[in-house]
N, C-alpha and C positions, 0 to 999 in steps of 0.2 A: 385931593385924596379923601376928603368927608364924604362926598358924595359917591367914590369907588367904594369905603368903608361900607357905608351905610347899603351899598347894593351888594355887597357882599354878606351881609349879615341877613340880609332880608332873602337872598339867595341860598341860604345853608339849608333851606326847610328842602329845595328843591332838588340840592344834593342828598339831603336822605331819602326822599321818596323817588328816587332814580335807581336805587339799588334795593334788589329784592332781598338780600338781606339785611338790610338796614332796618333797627328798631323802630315802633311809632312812634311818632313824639306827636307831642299839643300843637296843635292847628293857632304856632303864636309866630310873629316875623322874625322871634328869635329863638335858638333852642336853649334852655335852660342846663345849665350844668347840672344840676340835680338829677334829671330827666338820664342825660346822656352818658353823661361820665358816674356814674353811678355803679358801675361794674366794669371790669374788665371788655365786656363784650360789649359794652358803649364804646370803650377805646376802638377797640380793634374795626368796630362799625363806622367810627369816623373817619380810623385811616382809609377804609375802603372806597370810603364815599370822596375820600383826595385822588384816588386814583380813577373813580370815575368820571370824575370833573373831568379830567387831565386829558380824559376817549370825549369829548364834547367835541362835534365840529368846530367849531371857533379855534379850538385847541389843539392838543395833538391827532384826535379824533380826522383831523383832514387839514384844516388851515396853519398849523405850526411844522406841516411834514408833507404831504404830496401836494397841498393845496397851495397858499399866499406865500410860503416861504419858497416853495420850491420857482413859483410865478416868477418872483421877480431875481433868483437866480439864475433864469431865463434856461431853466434844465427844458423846458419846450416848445419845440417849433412853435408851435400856434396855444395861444390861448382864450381862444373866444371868440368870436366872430362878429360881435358887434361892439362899437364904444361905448354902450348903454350899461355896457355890465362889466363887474369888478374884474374878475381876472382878466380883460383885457386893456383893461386901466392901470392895472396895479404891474402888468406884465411891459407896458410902456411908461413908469414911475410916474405917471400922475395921479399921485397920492391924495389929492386935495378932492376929486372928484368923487359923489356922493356916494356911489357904490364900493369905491374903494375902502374909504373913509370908514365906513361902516363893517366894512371885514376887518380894517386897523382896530379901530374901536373894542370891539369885540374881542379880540385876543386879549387886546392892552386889562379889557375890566374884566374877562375870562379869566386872567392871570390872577390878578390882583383878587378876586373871588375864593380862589382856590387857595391864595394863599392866606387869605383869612381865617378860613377854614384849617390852617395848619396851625396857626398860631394860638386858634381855639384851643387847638389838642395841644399843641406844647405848652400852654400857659395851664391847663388842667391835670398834665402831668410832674407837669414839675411841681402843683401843688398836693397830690393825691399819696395816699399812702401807697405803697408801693407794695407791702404785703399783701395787697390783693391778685396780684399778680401770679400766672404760673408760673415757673422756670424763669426761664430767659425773656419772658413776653415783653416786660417793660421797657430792656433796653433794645428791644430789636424796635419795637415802636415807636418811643422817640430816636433811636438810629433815623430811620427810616421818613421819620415827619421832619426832621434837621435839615437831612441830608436835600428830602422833596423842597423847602423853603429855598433853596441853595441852587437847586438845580430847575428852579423858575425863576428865581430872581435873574441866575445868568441868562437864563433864558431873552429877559427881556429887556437886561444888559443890552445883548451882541444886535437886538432889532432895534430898540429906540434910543440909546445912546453911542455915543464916536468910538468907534473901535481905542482901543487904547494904543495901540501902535503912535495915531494921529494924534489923541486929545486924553491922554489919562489922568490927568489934574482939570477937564470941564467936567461940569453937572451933568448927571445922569438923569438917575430913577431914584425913588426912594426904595431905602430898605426896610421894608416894616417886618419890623419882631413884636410887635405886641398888635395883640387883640384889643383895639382901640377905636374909638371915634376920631382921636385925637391928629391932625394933620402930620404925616411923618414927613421932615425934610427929603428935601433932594442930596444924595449923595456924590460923591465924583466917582467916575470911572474906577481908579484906581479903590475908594473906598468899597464900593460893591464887591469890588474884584477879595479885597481885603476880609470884609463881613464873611462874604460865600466861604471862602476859604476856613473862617473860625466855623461855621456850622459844618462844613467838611471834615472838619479834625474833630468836632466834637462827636460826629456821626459815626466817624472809623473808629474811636474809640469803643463806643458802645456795641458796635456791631463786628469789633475781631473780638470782644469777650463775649458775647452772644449769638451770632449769627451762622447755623450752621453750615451755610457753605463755606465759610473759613474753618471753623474750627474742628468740623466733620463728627460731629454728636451726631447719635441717633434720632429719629423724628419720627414721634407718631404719626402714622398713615391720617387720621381724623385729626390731625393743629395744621388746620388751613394757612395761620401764619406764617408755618416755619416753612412752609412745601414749598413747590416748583418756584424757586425764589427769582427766577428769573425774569418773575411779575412782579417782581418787588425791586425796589431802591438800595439793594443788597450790598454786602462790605466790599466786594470787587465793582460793581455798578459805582460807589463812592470812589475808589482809587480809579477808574475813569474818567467820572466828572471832576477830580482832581487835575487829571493830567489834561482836559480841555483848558481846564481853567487857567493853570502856570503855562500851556502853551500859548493862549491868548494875550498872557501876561508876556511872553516874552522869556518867560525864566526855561531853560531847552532842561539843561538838567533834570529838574523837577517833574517835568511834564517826559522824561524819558524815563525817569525810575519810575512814575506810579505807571505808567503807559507797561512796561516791560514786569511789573508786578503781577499784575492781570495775564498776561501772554504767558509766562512761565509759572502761573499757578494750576496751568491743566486741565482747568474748570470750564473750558470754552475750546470746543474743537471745531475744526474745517466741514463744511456739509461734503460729506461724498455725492464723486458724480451719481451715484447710484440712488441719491436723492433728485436729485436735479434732471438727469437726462430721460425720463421716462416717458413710456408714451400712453400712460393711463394720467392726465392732468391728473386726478381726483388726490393722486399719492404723492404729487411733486411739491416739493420743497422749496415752498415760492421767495419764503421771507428766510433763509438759509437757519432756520433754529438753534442749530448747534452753537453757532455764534453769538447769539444773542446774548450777552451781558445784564442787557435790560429792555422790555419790553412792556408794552399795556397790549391788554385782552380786549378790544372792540369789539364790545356785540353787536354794533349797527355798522358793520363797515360793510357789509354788503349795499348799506342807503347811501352811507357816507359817499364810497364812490362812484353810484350810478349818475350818469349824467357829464363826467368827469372825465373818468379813465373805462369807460366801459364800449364794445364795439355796436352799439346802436346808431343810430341819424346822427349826423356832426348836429350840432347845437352852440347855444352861446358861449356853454361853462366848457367844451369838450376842452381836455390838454392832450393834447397830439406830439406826434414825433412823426420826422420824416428819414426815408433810407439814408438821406446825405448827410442828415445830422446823426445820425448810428454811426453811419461809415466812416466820419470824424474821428468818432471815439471809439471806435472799434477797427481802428486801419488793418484791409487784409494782408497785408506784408506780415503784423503781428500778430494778429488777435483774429484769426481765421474761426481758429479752435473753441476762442472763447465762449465757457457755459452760455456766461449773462448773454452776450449775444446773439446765441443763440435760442434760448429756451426763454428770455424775460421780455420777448416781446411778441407781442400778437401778430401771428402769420395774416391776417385778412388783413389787406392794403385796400383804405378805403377812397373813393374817388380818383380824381386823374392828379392827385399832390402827391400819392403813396404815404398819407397819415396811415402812420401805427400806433399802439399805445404800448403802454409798460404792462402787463397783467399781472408784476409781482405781487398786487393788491387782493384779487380777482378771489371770489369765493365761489365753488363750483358744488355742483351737488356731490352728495358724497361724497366731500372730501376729508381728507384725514384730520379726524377732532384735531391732534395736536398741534396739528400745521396753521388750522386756519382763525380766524379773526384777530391774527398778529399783528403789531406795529410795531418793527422795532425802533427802539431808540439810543441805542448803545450797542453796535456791532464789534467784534475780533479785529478785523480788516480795520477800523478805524487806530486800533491802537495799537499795530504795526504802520499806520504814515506819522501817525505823532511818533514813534518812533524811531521813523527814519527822517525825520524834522529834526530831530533831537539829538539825533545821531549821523549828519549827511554826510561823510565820511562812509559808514557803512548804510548809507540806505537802499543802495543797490540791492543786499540782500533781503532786506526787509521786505521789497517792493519784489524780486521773485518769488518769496514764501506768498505772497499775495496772488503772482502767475500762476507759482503751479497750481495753488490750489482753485485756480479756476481752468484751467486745462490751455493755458497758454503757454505755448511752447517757442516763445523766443525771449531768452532770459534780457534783463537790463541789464548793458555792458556799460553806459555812460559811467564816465567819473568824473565829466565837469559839476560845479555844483548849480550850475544853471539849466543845466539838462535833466537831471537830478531831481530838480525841485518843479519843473515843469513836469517831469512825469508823476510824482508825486500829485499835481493839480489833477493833471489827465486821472489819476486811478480814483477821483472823488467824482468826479464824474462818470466811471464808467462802473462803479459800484453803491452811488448812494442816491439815484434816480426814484423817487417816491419817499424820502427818506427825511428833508429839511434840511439836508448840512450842508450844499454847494455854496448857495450865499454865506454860511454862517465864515465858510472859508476863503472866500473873496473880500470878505469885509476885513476878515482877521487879516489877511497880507497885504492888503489896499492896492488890489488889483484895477488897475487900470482901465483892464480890457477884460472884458466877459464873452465868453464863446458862445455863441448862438445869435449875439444883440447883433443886429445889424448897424452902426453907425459909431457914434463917441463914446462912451459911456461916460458918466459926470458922479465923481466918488461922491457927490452930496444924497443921490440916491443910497446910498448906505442907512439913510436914517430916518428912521418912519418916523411920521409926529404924531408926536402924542396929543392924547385927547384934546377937544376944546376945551373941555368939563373939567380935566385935569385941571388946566391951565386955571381955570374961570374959579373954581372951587378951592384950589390947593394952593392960587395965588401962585401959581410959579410963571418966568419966563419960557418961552420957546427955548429949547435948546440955540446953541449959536449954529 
């Protein structure tokens, strides 16, 4: 960890010159708290610079959402066309091999960077007078820097350590809360799971008495902070990454009231087809908005995904889909109707395999400011299945509020709870394609069998390893 520590502190200069409005600061490896936290508009400039970390290729920018995580969820027919290069490596889990290794790598000290950077800000908030503050500013700011330390940590939880189902009392990850050179131990499964949760509770508090999408205060049109919180790590965004958390945990209760808090707050509505089905791309509603809970603003997701998901020459990095893998999860008995099936995949079938892509990414000219350079990462849909997880019993209906609102017109009749929870699988796959979360959910139930793999699947694949450097630096073992 010295040596993540240390790249992370020498990496904060580059977090603020990545963001145009980020103040200057001294051309030093470190930023000075004098320098930055010095005003209000130091704060709020650091928090910005966390969320832009977070749009970095390495990160949620491509490899934690349509990129590596999605690979080796195996959400695509084809990923690359030669062994020489990562996503075809990482898409058949040999992880050891250089290219792969190096998109691991990456994430793993991506993470750990950005969350240095969080700890800057909360270890400089909790010392600063707070009277400098406008209004509500301070505690939507540390809400919000808590809540992000919380919802990276698990992040890197659910990729490099045992799902807790299998192993909640092995070594994880460390949890670092201080801005430190200092080596932070490795935690257990359960303790991460534990930590995340107290920055969770501590986040909701500050942010149901400040944050105005709960409390519904007025906001000035000019406080960037308070606005379209929907780019923000907001107090319904936390009662979501709550209910991932107690769902991963196992606790159903928990993980159904925060899940069902969010759904009956109002604040997140269904996209109409009238967003969806149109035939000018430029106004179509690719990443469904309305639902978003939480999201990051990619300014380079047009780079991001070239080469990827875009209808050019197949190439090494291309991630394809083919009819029979749609037809899978789209079976026309049911899902004839369905939007996503219809409108979230590229009509030009390319070659004699019929590779398609997903174009819910796809950035078109002219197309509508609001709609594009989205990533979601907290959608509505998501928390109606931890609901009906929570609830299997009733999740039949949960799982039609899901149907109708995509123009599926054969309700879920099953009431075994095996049929039940297999469609439950099936609705993560057939709505979260570019998204990150299929593996995060095969891990979490220690799924056996993964649809698309061809052959055994070996649950050891569950767990990227972590660094060398880690290992070599931080003096830890290999995970077992």
């Amino acid at each position: 960890m010295k040596k993540t520590i240390f790249t992370a502190l020498v990496a904060i200069l580059a977090t603020l010159s990545s963001c145009e409005e980020w103040l200057s600061v001294k051309p030093q490896t470190t930023v000075e708290a004098s320098d930055l936290f010095k005003n209000e508009a130091g704060f709020k400039d650091a928090l910005w610079g966390v969320y832009t970390r977070m749009t970095s290729t390495s990160l949620y920018g491509r490899e934690l959402t349509f990129g590596m995580v999605d690979v080796i969820g195996q959400i695509y027919y084809n990923a690359g066309s030669s062994s020489s290069y990562s996503y075809n490596n990482l898409k058949s889990y040999n992880y050891t091999h250089a290219t792969a290794e190096a998109v691991i790598n990456a994430a793993w000290s991506g993470m750990y960077t950005t969350i240095a950077n969080i700890n800057n800000l909360v270890d400089n908030l909790r010392a600063v007078d707070r009277g400098m503050f406008d209004g509500e500013h301070y505690n939507v700011i540390l809400g919000e820097a808590l809540a992000l330390r919380a919802y990276l940590h698990f992040d890197l939880l659910r990729l490099f350590a045992p799902s807790y189902l299998v192993g909640a009392s092995q070594p994880a990850i460390p949890y670092v809360k201080e801005y430190t050179f200092r080596t932070t131990p490795l935690s257990t499964v359960e303790q991460v799971i534990a930590l995340a949760l107290e920055d969770l509770a501590e986040a909701e508090g500050l942010l149901k008495a400040s944050d105005p999408i709960y409390t519904g205060a007025e906001v000035d049109e000019e406080d960037a902070l308070l606005l379209r919180r929907y780019f923000h790590l907001n107090y319904y965004a936390v009662k979501a990454v709550q209910a991932r958390v107690h769902l991963y945990k196992g606790d159903l209760a928990k993980a159904g009231a925060c899940a069902l808090e969010v759904i009956n707050s109002g604040k997140f509505t269904w996209t109409p087809v009238s967003s969806i089905a149109v035939v000018d791309v430029a106004t179509r509603d690719r990443t469904f908005s309305p639902e978003q809970v939480f999201a990051l603003q990619v300014q380079n997701m047009e780079t991001n995904i070239a080469d990827r998901l875009t209808e050019t020459i197949y190439v090494s990095y291309r991630l394809v889909f083919n009819d029979s893998y749609l037809n899978r999860r789209y079976p026309a008995a049911t899902h004839a109707n369905d939007w996503r099936r219809l409108y979230y995949w590229s009509d030009v079938i390319m070659a004699t395999n019929g590779y398609r892509f997903c174009n819910k990414l796809w950035q078109v000219e002219e197309m509508t400011a609001d709609f594009a350079k989205r990533m979601p990462l907290v959608r509505l849909p998501e928390l109606y299945l931890i609901a009906a997880e929570a609830d299997i019993a009733n999740a039949a209906t949960y799982l039609n509020v899901i149907r109708e609102n995509r123009g599926v017109l054969v309700p879920v009749t099953a009431t075994a709870e095996e049929d039940l929870r297999a469609e439950i699988k099936m609705e993560y796959l057939r709505e979260f394609a570019c998204e990150g979360l299929v593996f995060h959910y095969y891990k979490r139930v220690n799924a056996t069998a993964i649809d698309g793999l061809s052959g055994t699947f070996n649950t050891a694949n569950y767990l990227l390893p972590v660094p060398k450097e880690e290992i070599e630096y931080g003096q830890r073992e290999q995970q077992p």
